[in-house]
C-alpha positions as CSV (number, residue, x, y, z in Angstrom):
1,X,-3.7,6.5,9.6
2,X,-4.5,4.4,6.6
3,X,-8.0,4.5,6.0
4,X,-10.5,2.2,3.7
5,X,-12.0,3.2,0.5
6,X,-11.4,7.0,0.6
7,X,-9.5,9.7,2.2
8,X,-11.1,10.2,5.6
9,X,-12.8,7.2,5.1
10,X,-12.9,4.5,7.9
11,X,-9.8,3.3,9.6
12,X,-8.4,0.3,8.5
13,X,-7.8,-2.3,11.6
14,X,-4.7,-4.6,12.8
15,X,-5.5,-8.0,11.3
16,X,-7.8,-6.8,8.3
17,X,-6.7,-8.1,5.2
18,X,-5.5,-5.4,2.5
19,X,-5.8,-6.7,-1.5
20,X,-5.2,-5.0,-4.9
21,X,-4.3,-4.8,-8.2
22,X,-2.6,-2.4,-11.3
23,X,-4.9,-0.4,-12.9
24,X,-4.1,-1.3,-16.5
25,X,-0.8,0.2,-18.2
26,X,1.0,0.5,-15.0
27,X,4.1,-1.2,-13.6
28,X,4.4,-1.7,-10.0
29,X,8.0,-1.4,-8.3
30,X,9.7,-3.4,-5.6
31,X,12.9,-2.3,-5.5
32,X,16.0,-2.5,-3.0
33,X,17.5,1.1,-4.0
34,X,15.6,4.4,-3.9
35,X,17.0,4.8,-7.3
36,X,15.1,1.6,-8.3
37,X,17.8,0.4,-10.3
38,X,17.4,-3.5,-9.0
39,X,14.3,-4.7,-7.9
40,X,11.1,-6.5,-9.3
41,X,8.9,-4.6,-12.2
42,X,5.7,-6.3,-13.0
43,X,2.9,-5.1,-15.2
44,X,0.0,-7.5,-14.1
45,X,-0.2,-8.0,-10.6
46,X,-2.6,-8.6,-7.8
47,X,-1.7,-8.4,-4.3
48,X,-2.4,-8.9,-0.4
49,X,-1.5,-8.6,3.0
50,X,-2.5,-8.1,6.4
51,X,-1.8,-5.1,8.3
52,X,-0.2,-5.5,11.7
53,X,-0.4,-2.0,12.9
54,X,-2.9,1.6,12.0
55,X,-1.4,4.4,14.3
56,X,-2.5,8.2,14.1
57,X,-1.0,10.6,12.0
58,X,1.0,12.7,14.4
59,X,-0.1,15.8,15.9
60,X,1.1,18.5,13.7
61,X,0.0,21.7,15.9
């Protein structure tokens, strides 16, 4: 379950709206091969999304 601000922290809910950016001296990665040999690489980036869906982690007994 994705949770907000911290691990543990509350649970994020379907239709709230998800935004951030690269800490400084990092690249983020969008790429179309695990390898990550094509793909998009940018260094300054902000971005944002909504999340459609928040199930529980699995039961792991």
């Amino acid at each position: 379950m994705l949770s907000l601000r911290s691990l543990g922290g509350p649970p994020a809910n379907p239709g709230d709206l998800l935004t951030s950016s690269l800490t400084p001296g990092s690249t983020l990665s969008l790429t179309s091969t695990p390898s990550g040999g094509v793909g998009l690489f940018c260094q300054q980036s902000v971005w944002g999304g909504v999340l459609q869906a928040n199930p529980a982690l699995p039961d792991r007994r």
